[in-house]
C-alpha positions as CSV (number, residue, x, y, z in Angstrom):
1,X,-14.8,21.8,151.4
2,X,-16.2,24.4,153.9
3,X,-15.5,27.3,151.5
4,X,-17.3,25.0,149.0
5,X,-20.3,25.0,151.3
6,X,-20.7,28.7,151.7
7,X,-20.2,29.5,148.4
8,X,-23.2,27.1,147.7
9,X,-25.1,28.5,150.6
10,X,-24.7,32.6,149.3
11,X,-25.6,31.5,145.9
12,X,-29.0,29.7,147.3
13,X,-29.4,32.8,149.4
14,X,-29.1,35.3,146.4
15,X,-31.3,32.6,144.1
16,X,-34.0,32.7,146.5
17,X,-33.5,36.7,147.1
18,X,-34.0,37.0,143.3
19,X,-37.1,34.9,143.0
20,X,-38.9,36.4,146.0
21,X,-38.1,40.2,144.2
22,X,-38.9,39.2,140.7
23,X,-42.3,38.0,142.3
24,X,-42.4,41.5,144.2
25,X,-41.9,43.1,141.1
26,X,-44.0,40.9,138.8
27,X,-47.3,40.2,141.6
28,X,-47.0,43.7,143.6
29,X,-49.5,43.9,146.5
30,X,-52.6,45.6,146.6
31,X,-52.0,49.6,146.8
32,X,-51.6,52.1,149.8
33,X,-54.7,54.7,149.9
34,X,-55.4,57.6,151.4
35,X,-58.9,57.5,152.1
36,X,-60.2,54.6,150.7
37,X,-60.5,50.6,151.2
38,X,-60.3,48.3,148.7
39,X,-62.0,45.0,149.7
40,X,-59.5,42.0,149.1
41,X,-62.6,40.2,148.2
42,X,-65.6,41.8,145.5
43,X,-68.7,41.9,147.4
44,X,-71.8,40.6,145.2
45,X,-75.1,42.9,145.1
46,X,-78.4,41.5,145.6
47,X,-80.6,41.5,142.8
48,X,-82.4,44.9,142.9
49,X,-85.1,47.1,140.2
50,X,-84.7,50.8,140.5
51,X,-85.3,53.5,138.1
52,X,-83.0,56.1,136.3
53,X,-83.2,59.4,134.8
54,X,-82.1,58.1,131.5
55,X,-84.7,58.9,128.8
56,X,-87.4,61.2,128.6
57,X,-90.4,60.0,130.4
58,X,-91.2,60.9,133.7
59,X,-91.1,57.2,134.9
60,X,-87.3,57.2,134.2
61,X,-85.8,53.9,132.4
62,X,-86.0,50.3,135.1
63,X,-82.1,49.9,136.0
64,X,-81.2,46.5,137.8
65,X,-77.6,44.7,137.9
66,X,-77.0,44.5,134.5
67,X,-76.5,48.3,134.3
68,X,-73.5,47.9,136.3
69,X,-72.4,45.7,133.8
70,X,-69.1,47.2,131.4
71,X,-68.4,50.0,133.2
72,X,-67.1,51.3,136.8
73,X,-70.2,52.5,138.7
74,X,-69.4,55.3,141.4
75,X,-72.2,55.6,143.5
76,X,-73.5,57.7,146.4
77,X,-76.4,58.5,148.7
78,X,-78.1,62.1,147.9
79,X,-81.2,63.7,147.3
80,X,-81.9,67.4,145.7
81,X,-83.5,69.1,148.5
82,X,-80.2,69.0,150.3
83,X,-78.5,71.5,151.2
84,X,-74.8,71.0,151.6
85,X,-73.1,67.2,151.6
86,X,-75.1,66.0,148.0
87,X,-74.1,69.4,145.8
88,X,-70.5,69.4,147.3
89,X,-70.0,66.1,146.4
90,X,-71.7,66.1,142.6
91,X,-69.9,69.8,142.3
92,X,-66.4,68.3,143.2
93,X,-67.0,65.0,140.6
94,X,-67.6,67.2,137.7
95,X,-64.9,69.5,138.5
96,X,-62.5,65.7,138.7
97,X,-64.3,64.8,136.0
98,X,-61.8,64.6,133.5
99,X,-59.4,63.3,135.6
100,X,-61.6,60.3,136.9
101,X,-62.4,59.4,133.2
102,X,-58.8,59.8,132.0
103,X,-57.7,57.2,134.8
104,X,-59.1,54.0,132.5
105,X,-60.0,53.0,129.1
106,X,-63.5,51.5,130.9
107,X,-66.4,54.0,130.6
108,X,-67.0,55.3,134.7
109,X,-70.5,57.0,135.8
110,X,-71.8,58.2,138.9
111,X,-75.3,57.0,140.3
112,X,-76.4,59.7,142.7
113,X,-79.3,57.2,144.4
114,X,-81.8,59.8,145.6
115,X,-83.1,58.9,149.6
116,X,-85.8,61.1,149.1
117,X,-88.4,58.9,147.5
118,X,-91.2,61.4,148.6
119,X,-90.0,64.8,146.9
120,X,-87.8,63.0,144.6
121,X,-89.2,62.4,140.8
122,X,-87.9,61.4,138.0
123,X,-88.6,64.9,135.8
124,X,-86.8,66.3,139.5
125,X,-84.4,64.4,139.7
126,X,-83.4,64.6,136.3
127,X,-83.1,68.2,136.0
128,X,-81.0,68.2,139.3
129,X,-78.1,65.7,137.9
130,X,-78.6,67.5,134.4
131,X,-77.0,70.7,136.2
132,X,-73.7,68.6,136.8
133,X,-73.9,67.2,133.0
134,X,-73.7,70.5,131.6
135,X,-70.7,70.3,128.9
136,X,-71.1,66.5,128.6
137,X,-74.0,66.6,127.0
138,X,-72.2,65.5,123.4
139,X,-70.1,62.6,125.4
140,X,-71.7,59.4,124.4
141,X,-72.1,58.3,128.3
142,X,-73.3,61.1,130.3
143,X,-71.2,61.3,133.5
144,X,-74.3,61.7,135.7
145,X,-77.5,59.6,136.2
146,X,-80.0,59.9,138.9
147,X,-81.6,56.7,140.4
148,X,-84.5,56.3,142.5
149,X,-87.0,54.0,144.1
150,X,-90.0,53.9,146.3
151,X,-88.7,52.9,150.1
152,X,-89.5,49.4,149.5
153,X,-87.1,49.0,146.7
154,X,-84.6,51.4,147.2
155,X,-83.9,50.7,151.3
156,X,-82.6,46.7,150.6
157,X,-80.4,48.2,147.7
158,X,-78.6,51.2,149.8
159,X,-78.4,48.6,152.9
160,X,-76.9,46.2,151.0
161,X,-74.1,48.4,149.7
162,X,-73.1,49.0,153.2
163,X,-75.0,53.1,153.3
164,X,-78.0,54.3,155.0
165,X,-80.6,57.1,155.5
166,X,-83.0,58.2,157.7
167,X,-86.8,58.0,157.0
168,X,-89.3,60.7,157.3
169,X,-92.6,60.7,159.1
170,X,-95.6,60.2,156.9
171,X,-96.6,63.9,157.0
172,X,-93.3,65.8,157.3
173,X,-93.3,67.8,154.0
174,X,-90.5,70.0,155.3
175,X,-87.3,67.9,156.5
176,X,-83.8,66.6,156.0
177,X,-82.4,63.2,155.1
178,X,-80.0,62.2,156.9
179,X,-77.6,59.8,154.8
180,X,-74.1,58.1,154.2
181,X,-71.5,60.6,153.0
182,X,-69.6,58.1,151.7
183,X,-68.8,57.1,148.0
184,X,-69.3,53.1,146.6
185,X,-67.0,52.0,143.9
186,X,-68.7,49.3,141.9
187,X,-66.6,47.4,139.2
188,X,-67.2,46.2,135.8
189,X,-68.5,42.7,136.5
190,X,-71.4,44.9,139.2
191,X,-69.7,44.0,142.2
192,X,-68.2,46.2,145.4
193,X,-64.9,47.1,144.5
194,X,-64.4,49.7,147.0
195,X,-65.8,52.5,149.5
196,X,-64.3,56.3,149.4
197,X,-64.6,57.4,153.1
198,X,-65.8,61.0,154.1
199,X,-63.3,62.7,156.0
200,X,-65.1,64.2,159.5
201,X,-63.3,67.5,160.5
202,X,-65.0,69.8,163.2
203,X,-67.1,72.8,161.7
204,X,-66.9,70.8,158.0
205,X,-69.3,69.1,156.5
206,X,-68.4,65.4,155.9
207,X,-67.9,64.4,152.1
208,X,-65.1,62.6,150.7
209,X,-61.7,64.4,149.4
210,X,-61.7,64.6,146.0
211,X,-57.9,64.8,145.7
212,X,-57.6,62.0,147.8
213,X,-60.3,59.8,146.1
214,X,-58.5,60.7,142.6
215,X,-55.1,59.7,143.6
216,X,-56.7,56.3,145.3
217,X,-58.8,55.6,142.1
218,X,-55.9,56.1,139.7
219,X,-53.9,53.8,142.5
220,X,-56.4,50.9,142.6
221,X,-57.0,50.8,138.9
222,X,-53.2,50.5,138.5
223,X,-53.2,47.6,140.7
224,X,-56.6,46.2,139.4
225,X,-56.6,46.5,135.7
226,X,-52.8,45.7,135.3
């Protein structure tokens, strides 16, 4: 009777053992990053009306949610008058490129959000991302779009996405921005997915590794398209 007992006990045991790895197996858990966090819960994005470089006119083409819509949106904080952090970073996406792109069968793009309203134009800011879409230009989704706004517009839209930047006086004409070295991941359905993290080393200039956002991309789209 007792042996009849334990034998019915292991067998529950190695039943229950089975379930539980099958789930493991079948419902793994959200993947380890390097640099990254992936929110366990999408963040929405308040409704917002910005511009792109997009087009040909020197107004750009209106961008609001909806062209977030169908693909992922990688997005980051720059302007072109600066001098190190925002041509790093766009120099060490188009040298990914083809890696980032290969990682899904969903088109991916990167808004560089200019935070330079005053300098920053359309026709300026158009030739500065069209530097980093050299050999793309035959791709039927440029990799590269600039997007700007006047203060009013753009401030509630970088705030809301969890970056920042400083504001210039009135009648500075010579200054720097300062801004969020960090890099927003936005999925198809234009909500957060995700923030890249810059790394902060002393006597480097903070922007996000792009080996270790590759490897965490591929990683989360794994775990999110599957």
């Amino acid at each position: 009777m007792m042996l009849r007992v334990l034998l019915a006990a292991l067998l529950a045991a190695v039943l229950v053992g089975g379930v539980w790895s099958y789930q493991r197996i079948a419902n793994p858990g959200p993947p380890e990053l390097e640099t990254s966090l992936l929110y366990q819960t999408q963040r929405s994005i308040d409704p917002f009306s910005l511009h792109s470089t997009a087009g040909d006119n020197e107004r750009g083409q209106a961008v609001t949610n909806d062209d977030l819509l169908g693909q992922w949106t990688v997005i980051f904080t720059g302007y072109t008058f600066c001098p190190d952090i925002c041509p790093t970073t766009m120099a060490q996406l188009q040298q990914s490129w083809g890696d980032i792109a290969a990682a899904t069968d969903t088109p991916v793009q990167v808004w560089m959000v200019s935070v330079d309203p005053q300098r920053d134009d359309i026709p300026r800011l158009r030739n500065y991302v069209g530097f980093f879409n050299r050999g793309f230009e035959d791709a039927e989704r440029l990799p590269f779009v600039g997007i700007r706004g006047e203060h009013k517009d753009l401030f509630p839209f970088v705030r809301n996405i969890g970056l920042m930047y400083s504001i210039p006086d009135e009648d500075e004409t010579n200054y720097l921005v300062n801004h969020s070295a960090a890099i927003i991941l936005i999925n198809p359905q234009g909500h957060q997915q995700a923030v890249f993290r810059a790394s902060h080393e002393p006597g480097m200039i903070p922007t996000v590794n792009p080996q270790l956002m590759l490897r965490d991309f591929t990683r989360m789209l794994r775990y999110l398209e599957r």
